[in-house]
PyMOL CGO cylinders between C-alpha atoms (Angstrom):
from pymol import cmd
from pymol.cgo import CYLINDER

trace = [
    CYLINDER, -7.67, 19.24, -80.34, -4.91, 18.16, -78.54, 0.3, 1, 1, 1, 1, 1, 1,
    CYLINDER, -4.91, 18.16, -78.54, -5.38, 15.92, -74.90, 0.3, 1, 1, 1, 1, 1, 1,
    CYLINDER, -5.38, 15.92, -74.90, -3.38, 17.40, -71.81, 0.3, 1, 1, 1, 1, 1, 1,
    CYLINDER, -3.38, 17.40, -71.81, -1.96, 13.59, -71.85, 0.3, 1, 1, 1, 1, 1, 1,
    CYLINDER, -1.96, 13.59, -71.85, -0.38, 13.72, -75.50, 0.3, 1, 1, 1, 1, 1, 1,
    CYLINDER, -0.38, 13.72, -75.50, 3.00, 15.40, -76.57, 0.3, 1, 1, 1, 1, 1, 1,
    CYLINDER, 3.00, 15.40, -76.57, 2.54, 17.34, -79.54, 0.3, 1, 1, 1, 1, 1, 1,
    CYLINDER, 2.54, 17.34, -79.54, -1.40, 15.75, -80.33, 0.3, 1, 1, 1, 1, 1, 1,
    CYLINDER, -1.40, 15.75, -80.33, 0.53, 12.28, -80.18, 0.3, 1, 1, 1, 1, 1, 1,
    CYLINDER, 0.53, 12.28, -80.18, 1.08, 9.47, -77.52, 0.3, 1, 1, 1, 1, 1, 1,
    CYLINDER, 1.08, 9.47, -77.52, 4.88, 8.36, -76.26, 0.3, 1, 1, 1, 1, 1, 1,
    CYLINDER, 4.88, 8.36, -76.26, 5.98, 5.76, -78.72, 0.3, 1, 1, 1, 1, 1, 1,
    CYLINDER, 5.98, 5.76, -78.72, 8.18, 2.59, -78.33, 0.3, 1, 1, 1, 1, 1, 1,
    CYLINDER, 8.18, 2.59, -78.33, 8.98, 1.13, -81.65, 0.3, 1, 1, 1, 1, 1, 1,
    CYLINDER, 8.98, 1.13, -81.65, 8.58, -2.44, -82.61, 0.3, 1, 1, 1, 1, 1, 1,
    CYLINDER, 8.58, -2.44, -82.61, 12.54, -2.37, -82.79, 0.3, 1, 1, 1, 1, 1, 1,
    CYLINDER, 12.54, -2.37, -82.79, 13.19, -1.53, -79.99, 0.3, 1, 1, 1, 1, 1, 1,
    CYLINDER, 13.19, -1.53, -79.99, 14.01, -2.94, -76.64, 0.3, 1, 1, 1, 1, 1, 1,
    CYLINDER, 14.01, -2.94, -76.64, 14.28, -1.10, -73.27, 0.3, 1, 1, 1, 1, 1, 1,
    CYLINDER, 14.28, -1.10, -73.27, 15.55, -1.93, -70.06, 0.3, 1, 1, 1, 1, 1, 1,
    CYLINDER, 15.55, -1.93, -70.06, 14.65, 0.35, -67.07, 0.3, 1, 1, 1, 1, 1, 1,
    CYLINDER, 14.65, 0.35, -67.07, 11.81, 2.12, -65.43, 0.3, 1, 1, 1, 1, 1, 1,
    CYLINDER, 11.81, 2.12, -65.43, 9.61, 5.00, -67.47, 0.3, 1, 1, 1, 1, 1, 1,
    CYLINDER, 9.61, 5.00, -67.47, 7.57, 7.56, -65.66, 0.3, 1, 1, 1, 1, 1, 1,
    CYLINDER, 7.57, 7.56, -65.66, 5.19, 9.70, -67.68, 0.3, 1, 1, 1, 1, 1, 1,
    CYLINDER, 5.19, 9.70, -67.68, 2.25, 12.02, -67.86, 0.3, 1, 1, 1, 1, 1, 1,
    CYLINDER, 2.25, 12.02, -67.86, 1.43, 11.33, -70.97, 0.3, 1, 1, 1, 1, 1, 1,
    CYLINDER, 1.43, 11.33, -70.97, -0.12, 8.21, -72.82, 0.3, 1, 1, 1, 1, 1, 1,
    CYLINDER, -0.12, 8.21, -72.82, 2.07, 5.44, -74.00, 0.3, 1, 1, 1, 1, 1, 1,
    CYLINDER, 2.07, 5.44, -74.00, 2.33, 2.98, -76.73, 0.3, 1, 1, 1, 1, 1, 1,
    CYLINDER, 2.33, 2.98, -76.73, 4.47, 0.07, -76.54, 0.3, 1, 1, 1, 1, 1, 1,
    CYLINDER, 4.47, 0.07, -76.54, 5.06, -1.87, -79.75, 0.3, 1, 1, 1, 1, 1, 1,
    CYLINDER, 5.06, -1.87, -79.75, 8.55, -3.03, -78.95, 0.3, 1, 1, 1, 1, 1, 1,
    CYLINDER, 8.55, -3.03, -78.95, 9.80, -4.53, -75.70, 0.3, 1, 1, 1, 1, 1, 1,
    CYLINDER, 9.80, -4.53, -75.70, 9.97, -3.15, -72.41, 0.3, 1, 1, 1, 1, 1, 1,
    CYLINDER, 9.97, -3.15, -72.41, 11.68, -5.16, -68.96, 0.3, 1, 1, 1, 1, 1, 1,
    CYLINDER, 11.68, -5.16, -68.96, 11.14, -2.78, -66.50, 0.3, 1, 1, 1, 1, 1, 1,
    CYLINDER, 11.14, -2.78, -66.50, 8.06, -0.46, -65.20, 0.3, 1, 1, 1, 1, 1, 1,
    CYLINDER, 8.06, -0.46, -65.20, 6.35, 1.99, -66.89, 0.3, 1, 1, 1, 1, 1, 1,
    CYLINDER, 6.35, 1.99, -66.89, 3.93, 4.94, -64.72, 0.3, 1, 1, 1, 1, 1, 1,
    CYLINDER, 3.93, 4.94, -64.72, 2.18, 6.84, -66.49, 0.3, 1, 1, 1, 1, 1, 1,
    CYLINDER, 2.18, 6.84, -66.49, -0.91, 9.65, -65.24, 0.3, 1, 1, 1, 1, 1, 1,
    CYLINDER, -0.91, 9.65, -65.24, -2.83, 8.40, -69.11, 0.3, 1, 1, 1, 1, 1, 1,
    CYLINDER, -2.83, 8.40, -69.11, -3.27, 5.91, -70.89, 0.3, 1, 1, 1, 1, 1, 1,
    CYLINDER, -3.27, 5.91, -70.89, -0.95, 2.57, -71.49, 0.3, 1, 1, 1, 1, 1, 1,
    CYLINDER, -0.95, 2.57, -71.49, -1.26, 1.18, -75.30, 0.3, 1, 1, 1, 1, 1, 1,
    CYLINDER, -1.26, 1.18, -75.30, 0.23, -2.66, -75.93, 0.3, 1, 1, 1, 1, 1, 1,
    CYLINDER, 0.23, -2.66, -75.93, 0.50, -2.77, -79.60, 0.3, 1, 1, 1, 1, 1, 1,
    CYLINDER, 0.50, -2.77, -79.60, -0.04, -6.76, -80.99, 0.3, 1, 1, 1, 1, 1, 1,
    CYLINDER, -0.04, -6.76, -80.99, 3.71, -6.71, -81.32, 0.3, 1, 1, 1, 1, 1, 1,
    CYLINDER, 3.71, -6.71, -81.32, 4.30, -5.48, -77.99, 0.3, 1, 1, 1, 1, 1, 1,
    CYLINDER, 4.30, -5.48, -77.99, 5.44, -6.74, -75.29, 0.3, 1, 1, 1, 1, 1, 1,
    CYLINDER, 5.44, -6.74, -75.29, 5.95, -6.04, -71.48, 0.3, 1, 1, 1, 1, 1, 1,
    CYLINDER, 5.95, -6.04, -71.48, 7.56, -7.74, -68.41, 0.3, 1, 1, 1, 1, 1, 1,
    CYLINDER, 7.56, -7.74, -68.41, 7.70, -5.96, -65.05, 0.3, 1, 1, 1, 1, 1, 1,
    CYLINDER, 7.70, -5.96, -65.05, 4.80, -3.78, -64.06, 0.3, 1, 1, 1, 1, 1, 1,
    CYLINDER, 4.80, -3.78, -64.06, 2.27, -0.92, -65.33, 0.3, 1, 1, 1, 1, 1, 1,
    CYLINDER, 2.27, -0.92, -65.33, 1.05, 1.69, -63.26, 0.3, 1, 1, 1, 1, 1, 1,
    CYLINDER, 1.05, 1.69, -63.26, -1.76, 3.90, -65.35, 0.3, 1, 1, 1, 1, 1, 1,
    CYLINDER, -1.76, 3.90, -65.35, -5.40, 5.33, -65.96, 0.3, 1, 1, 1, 1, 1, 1,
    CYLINDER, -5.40, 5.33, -65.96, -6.42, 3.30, -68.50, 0.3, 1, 1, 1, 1, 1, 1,
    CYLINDER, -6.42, 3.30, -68.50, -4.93, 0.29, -70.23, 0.3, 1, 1, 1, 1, 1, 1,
    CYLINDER, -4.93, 0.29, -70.23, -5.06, -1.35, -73.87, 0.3, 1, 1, 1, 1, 1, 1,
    CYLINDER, -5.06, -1.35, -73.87, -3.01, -4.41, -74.47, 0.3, 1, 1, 1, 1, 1, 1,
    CYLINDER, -3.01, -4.41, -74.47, -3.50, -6.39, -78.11, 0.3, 1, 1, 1, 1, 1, 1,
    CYLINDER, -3.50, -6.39, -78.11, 0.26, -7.90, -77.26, 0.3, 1, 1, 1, 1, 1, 1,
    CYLINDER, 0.26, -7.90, -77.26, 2.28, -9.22, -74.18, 0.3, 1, 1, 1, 1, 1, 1,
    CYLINDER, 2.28, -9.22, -74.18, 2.13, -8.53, -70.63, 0.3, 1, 1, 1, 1, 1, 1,
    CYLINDER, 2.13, -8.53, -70.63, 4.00, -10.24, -67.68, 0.3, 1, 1, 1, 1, 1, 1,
    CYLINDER, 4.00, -10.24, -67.68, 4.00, -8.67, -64.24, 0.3, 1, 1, 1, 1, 1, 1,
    CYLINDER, 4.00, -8.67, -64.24, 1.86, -6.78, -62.11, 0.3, 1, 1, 1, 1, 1, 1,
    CYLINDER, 1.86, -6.78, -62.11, -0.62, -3.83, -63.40, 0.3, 1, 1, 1, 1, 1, 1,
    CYLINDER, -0.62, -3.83, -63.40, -2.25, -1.67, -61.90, 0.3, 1, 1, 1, 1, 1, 1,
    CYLINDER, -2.25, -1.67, -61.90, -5.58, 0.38, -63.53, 0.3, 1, 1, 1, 1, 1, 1,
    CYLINDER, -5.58, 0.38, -63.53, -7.22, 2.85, -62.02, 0.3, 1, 1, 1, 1, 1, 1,
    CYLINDER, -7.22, 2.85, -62.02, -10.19, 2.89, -64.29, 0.3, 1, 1, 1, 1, 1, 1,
    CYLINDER, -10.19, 2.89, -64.29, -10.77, 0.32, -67.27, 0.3, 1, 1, 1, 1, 1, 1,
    CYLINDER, -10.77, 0.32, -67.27, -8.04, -2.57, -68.52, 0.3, 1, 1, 1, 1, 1, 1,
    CYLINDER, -8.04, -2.57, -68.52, -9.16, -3.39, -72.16, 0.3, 1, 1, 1, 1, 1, 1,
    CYLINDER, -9.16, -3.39, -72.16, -8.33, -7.16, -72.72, 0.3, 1, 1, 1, 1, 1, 1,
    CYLINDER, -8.33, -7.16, -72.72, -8.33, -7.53, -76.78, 0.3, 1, 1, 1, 1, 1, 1,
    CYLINDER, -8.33, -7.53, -76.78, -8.37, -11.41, -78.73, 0.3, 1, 1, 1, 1, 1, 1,
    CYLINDER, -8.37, -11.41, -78.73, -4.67, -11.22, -79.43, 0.3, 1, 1, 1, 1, 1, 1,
    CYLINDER, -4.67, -11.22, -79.43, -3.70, -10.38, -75.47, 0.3, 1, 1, 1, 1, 1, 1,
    CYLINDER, -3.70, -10.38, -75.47, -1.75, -12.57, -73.57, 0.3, 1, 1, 1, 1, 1, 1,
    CYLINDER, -1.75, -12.57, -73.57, -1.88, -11.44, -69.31, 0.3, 1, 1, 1, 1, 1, 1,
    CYLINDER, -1.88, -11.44, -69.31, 0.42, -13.41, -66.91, 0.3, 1, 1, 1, 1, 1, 1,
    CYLINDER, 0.42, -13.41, -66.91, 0.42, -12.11, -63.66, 0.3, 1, 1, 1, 1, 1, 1,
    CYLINDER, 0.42, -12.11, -63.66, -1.25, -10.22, -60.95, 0.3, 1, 1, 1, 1, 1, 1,
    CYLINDER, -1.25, -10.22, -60.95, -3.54, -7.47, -62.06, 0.3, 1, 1, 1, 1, 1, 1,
    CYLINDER, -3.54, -7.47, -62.06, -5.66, -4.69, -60.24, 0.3, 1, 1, 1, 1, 1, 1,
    CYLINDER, -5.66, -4.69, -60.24, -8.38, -2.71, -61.79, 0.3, 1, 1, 1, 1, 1, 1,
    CYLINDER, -8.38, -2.71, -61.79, -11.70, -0.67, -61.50, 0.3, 1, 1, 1, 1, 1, 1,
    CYLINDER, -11.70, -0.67, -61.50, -13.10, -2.63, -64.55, 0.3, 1, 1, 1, 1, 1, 1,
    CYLINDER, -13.10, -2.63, -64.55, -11.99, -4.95, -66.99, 0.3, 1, 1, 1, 1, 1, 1,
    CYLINDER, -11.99, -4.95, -66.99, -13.04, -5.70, -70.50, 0.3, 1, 1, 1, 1, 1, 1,
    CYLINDER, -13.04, -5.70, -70.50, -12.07, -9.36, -72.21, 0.3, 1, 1, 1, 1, 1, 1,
    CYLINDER, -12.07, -9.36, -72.21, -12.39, -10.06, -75.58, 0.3, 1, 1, 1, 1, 1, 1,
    CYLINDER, -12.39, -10.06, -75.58, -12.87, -13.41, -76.82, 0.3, 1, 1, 1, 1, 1, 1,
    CYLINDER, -12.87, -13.41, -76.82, -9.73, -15.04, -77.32, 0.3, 1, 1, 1, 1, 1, 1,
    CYLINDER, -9.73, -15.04, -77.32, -7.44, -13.15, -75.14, 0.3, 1, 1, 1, 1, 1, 1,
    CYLINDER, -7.44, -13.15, -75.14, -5.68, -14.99, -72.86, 0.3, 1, 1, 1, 1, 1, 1,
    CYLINDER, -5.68, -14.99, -72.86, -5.89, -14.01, -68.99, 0.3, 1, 1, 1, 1, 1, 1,
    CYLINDER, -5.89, -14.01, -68.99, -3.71, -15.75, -66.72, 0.3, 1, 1, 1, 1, 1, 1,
    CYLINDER, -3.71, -15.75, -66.72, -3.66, -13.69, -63.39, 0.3, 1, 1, 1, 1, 1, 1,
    CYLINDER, -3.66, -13.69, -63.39, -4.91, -12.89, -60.21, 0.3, 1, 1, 1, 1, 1, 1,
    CYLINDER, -4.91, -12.89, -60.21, -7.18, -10.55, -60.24, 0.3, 1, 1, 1, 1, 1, 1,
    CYLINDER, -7.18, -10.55, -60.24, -8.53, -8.40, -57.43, 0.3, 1, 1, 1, 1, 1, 1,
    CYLINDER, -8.53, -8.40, -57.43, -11.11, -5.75, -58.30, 0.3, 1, 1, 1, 1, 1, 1,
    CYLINDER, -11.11, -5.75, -58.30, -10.95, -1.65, -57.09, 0.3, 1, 1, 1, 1, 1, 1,
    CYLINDER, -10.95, -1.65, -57.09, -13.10, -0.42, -54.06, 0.3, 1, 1, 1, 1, 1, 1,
    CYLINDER, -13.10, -0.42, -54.06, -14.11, -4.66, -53.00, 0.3, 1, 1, 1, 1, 1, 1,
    CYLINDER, -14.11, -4.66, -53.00, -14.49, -3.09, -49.53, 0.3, 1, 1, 1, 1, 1, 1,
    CYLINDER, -14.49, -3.09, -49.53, -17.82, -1.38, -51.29, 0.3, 1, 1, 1, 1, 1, 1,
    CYLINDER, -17.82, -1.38, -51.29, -19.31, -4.77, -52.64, 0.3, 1, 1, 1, 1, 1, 1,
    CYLINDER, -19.31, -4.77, -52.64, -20.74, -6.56, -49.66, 0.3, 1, 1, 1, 1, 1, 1,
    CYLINDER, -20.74, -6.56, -49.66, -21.22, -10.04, -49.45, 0.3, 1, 1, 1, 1, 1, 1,
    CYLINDER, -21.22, -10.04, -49.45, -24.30, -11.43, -50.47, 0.3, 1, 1, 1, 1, 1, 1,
    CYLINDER, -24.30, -11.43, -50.47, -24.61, -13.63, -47.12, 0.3, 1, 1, 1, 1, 1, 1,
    CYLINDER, -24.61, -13.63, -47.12, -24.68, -10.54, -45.28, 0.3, 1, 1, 1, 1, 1, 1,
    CYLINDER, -24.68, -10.54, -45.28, -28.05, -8.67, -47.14, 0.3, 1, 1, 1, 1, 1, 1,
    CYLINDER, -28.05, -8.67, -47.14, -30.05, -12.45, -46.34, 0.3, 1, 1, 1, 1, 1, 1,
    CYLINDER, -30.05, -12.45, -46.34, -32.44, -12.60, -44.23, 0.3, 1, 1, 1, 1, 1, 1,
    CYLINDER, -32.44, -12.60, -44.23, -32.61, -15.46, -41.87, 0.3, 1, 1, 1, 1, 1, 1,
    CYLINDER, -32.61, -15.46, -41.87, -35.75, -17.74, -42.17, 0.3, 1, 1, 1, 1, 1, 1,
    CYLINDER, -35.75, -17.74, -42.17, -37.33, -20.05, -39.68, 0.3, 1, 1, 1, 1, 1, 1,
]
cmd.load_cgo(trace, "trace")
């Protein structure tokens, strides 16, 4: 069955040998195994193959990165974090997932934070 995010049952595909410069804007799902300097919006899913790399910024649903990433990302649902990832930047998600050995540099502010309260405010005062 094919997903209303995929072109012909398969994701968007950047090859390991290759190297773009500019901004990419997509419904579809995405896998970067080459190298991308620019942005990249996609409506699906954003793969970073464990040859990938990408500096600029990522604007998606979901996130996987095994390789590279430099910028600022956006997620609006999960950001997948495996042992090979590198993360350098600022980076804004719903939740995240971090497997042992990744590397995550970045500031990180978490989705709908104006729905957590603090926990000084649900204390009671005591005598």
């Amino acid at each position: 069955m094919i997903k209303a995010n995929e072109i012909n049952g398969q994701p968007n595909k950047i090859e390991a040998s290759t190297k773009i410069t500019g901004e990419i804007k997509s419904n579809a799902d995405f896998r970067i195994d080459g190298y991308l300097n620019g942005s990249i919006t996609t409506s699906g899913k954003v793969v970073i193959g464990k040859e990938g790399v990408i500096e600029g910024s990522i604007k998606c649903l979901n996130a996987d990165i095994e390789g590279k990433f430099s910028g600022k990302i956006e997620v609006d649902e999960v950001l997948n974090l495996k042992s090979t990832a590198i993360i350098d930047g600022e980076v804004k998600i719903s939740k995240l997932i971090v497997q042992a050995g990744a590397s995550f540099n970045a500031k990180c502010s978490m989705k709908n934070s104006t729905e957590v309260k603090s926990i000084t405010e649900n204390r009671e005062k005591t005598a």
